[in-house]
MARVEXPA-612538 format. One line per 8 residues: their letters; for each residue x, y, z of C-alpha. Coordinates in nm, 2 decimals, always signed. Layout:
BEGIN
a) X/Y/Z ~ ...
END
This chain:
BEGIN
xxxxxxxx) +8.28/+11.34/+10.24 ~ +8.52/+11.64/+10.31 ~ +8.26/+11.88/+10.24 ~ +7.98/+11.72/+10.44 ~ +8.17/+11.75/+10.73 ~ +8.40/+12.06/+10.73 ~ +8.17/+12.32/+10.91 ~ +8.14/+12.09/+11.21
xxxxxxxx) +8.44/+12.15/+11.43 ~ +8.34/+11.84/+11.64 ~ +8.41/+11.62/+11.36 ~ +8.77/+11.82/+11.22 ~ +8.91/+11.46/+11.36 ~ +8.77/+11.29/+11.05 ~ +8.83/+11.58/+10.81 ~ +9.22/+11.50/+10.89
xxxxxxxx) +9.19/+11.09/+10.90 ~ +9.00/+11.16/+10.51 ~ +9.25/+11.41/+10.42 ~ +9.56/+11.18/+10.52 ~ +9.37/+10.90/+10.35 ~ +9.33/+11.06/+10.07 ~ +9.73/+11.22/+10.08 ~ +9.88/+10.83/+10.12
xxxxxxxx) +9.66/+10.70/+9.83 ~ +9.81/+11.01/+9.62 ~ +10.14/+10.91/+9.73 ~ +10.13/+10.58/+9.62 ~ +9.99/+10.67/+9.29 ~ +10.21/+10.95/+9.23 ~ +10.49/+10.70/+9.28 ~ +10.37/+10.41/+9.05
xxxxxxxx) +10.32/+10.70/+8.82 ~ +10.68/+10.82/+8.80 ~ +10.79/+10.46/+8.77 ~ +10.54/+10.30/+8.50 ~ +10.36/+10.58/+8.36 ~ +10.04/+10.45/+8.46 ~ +9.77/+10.50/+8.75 ~ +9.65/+10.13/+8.79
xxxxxxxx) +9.28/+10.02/+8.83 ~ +9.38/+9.87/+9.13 ~ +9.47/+10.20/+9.31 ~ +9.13/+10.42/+9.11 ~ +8.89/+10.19/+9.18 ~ +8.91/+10.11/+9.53 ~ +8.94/+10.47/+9.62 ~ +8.64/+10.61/+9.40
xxxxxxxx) +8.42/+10.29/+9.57 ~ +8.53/+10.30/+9.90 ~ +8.50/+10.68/+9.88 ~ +8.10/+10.62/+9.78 ~ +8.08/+10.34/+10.07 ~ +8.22/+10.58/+10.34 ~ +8.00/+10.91/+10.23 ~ +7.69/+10.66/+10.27
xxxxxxxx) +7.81/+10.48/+10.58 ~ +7.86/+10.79/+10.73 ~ +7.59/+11.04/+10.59 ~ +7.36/+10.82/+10.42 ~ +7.21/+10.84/+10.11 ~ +7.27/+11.26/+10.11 ~ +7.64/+11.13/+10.16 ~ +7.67/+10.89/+9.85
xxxxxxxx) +7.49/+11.14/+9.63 ~ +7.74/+11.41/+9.73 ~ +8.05/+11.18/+9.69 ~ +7.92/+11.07/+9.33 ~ +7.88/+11.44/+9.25 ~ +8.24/+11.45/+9.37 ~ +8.34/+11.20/+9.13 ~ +8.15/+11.28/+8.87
xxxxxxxx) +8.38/+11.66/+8.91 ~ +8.70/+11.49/+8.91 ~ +8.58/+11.27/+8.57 ~ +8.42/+11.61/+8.37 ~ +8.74/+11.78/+8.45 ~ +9.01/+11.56/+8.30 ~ +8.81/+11.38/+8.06 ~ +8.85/+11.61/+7.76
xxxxxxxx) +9.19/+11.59/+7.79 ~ +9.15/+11.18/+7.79 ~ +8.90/+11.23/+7.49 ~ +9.17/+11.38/+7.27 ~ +9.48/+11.14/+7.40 ~ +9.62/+11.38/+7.62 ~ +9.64/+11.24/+7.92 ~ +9.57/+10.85/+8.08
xxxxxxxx) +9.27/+10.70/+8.21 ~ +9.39/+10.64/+8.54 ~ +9.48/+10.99/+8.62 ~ +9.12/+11.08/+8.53 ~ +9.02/+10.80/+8.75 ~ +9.21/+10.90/+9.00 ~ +9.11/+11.26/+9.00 ~ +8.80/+11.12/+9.01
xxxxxxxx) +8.86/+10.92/+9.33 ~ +8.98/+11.25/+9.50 ~ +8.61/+11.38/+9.43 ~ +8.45/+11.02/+9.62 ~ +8.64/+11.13/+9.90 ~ +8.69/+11.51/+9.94 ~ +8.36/+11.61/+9.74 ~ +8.29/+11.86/+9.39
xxxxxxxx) +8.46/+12.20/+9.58 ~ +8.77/+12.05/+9.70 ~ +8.83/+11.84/+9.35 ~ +8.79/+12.17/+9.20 ~ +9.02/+12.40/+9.37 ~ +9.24/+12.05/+9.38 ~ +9.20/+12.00/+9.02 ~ +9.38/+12.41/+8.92
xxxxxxxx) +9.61/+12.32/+9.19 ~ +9.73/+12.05/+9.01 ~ +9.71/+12.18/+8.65 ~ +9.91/+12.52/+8.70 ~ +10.18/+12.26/+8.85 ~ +10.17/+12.05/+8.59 ~ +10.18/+12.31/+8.38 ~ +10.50/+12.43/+8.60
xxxxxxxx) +10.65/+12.08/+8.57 ~ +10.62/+12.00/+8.24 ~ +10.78/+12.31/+8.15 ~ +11.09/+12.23/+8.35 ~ +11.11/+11.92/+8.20 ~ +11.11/+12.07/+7.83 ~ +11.38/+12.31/+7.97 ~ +11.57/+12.05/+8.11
xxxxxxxx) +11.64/+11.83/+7.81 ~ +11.69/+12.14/+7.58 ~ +11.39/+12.05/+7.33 ~ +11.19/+12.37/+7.34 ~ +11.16/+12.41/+7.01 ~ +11.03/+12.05/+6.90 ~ +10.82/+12.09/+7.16 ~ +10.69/+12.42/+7.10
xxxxxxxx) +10.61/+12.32/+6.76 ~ +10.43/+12.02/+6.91 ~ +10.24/+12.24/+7.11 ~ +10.13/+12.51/+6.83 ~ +10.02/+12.16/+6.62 ~ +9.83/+11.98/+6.89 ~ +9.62/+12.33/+6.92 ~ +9.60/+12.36/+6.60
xxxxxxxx) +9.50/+12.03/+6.57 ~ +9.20/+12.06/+6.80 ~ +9.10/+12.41/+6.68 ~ +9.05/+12.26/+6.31 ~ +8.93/+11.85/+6.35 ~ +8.73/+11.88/+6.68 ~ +8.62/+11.55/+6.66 ~ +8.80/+11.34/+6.98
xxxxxxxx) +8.83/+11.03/+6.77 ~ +9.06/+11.14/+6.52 ~ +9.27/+11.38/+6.78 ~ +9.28/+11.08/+6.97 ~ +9.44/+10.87/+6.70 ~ +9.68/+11.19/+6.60 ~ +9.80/+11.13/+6.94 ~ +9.86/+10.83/+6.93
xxxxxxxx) +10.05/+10.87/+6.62 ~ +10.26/+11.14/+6.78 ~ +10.35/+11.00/+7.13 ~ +10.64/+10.85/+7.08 ~ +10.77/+11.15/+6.99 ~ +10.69/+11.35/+7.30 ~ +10.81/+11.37/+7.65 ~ +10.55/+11.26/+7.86
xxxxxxxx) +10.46/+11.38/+8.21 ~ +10.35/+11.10/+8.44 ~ +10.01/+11.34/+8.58 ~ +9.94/+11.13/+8.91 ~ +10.21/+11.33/+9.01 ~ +10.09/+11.66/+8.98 ~ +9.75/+11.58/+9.12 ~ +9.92/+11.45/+9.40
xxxxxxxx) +10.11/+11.73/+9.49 ~ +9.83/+12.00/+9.38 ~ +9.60/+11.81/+9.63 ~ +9.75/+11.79/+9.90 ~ +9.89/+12.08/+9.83 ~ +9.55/+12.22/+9.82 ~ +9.47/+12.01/+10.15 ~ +9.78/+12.19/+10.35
xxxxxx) +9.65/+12.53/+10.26 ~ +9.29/+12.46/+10.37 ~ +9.44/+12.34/+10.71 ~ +9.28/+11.94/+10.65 ~ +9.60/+11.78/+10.74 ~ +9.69/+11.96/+11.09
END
């Protein structure tokens, strides 16, 4: 929806009412994140079809087309990650909500926002505990790992294997903070 209506300054009113919208969902995910390590369906879902309902309420069919392609953004960007069991489905869900509501651009400026601080965070957090060396030998295997087997299914179930074993980031966090992030800088939240 974002990107439908950002060149017209007499609608900037509703670029800030999406953008806060879309900040208090993160918010709440982020949290639920941090506590459970999950992004439930009952946060994702909502957002990615309410996102659909209010491009097409508001711009028609034009409007849900562009909000899908949003989605669809926010899904082809996290989903290899998912494919290979690094990462949750509901923080590709959820990234894919952000693109219902804010539109393919925005989830893709979003999107590095959040990966360079996740990137940021989950390096603090190997610091932190004083494990970079397991970790770093995780690392150089999990790349490894996909550079040799390439196919999804079996990374996936590598993963699995190896999970326990690693410290895991709760990523509705850093897509929170990346997007709004992202938001602040663009001037949607003023």
């Amino acid at each position: 929806m974002l990107e439908s209506i950002s060149g017209n300054a007499s609608a900037s009113w509703l670029v800030v009412a999406v953008s806060w919208l879309v900040t208090v969902v993160l918010i709440v995910a982020a949290a639920i994140d941090g506590w459970k390590l999950k992004v439930p369906n009952w946060i994702t879902f909502p957002m990615i079809l309410s996102g659909w309902a209010a491009s097409a309420a508001v711009f028609g069919w034009a409007g849900l087309a562009w909000s899908m392609v949003g989605t669809a953004v926010g899904l082809a960007l996290l989903m290899p990650a998912y494919a290979i069991g690094g990462m949750g489905a509901g923080d590709v869900k959820l990234l894919a909500g952000v693109g219902a509501w804010v539109g393919a651009t925005h989830t893709f400026w979003a999107f590095l926002a959040s990966a360079v601080l996740g990137g940021i965070i989950a390096l603090a957090m190997v610091l932190y505990r004083q494990k970079w060396r397991h970790h770093q030998a995780q690392f150089w295997a999990i790349l490894t790992e996909i550079l040799v087997i390439r196919d999804p299914n079996e990374l996936s179930a590598i993963a699995a294997e190896r999970k326990s074993t690693m410290l895991l980031l709760p990523y509705g966090i850093p897509i929170a903070i990346g997007t709004v992030g992202y938001l602040a800088c663009k001037g949607m939240l003023l």
